[in-house]
N, C-alpha and C positions, 0 to 999 in steps of 0.2 A: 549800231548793232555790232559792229568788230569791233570797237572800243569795248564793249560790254563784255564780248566774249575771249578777248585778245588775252586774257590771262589766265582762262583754260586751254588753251592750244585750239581752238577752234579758227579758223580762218572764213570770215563772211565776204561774200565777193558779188556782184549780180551779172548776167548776160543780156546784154541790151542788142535784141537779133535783127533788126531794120522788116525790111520785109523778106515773109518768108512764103516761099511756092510751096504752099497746101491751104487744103480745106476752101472756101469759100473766098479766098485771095484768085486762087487758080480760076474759079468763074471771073471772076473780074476782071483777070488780067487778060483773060481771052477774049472776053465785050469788049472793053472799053478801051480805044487806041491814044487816048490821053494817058490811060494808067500804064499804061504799056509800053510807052515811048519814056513818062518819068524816070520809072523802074530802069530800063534799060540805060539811062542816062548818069546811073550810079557810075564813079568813078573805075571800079574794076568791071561795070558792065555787066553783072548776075546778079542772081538771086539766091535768097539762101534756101538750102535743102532743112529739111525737120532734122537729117542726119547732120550737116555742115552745125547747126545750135548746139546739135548731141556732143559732138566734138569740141566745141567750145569747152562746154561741161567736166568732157573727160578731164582736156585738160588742163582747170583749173583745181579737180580733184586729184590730179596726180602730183608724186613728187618734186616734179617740172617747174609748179607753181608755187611751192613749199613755201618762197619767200611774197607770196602775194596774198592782201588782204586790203579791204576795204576798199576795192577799184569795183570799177563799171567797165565790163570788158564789152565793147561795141564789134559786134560780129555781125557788120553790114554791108561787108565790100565795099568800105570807103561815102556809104552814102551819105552819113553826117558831115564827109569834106569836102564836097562839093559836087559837080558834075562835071562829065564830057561835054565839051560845047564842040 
């Protein structure tokens, strides 16, 4: 899709948010001490806010990221690199 659109100035980009503290995650992560200990094991040790995603957002709509397109911005405090052992 940025190929497609790369030659109207459009910039395609997606936000990939790992897990995020709301809705129906927040029961679960408060039952379940397996989920909870995972989560927790993410490399910077949080979770993400609905705002912390929003800001992802902002800033790949800002002039910031002017030169960014066609990336997978991972806004998961490090949980696709591994864990805290």
């Amino acid at each position: 899709m940025a190929l497609e659109y790369a030659s109207t100035g459009i910039r395609v980009n997606v936000v990939s948010p790992g897990n995020v503290a709301a809705g129906s995650s927040l029961k679960v992560f408060e039952e379940d001490p397996a989920y909870r200990e995972f989560v927790l094991r993410v490399s910077l040790g949080k979770r993400n806010s609905p705002e912390s995603i929003a800001d992802a957002f902002v800033f790949l709509c800002s002039p910031l990221a002017s030169e960014i397109s066609g990336q997978i911005l991972s806004a998961d405090y490090g949980s696709g690199v591994g864990n805290r052992l």
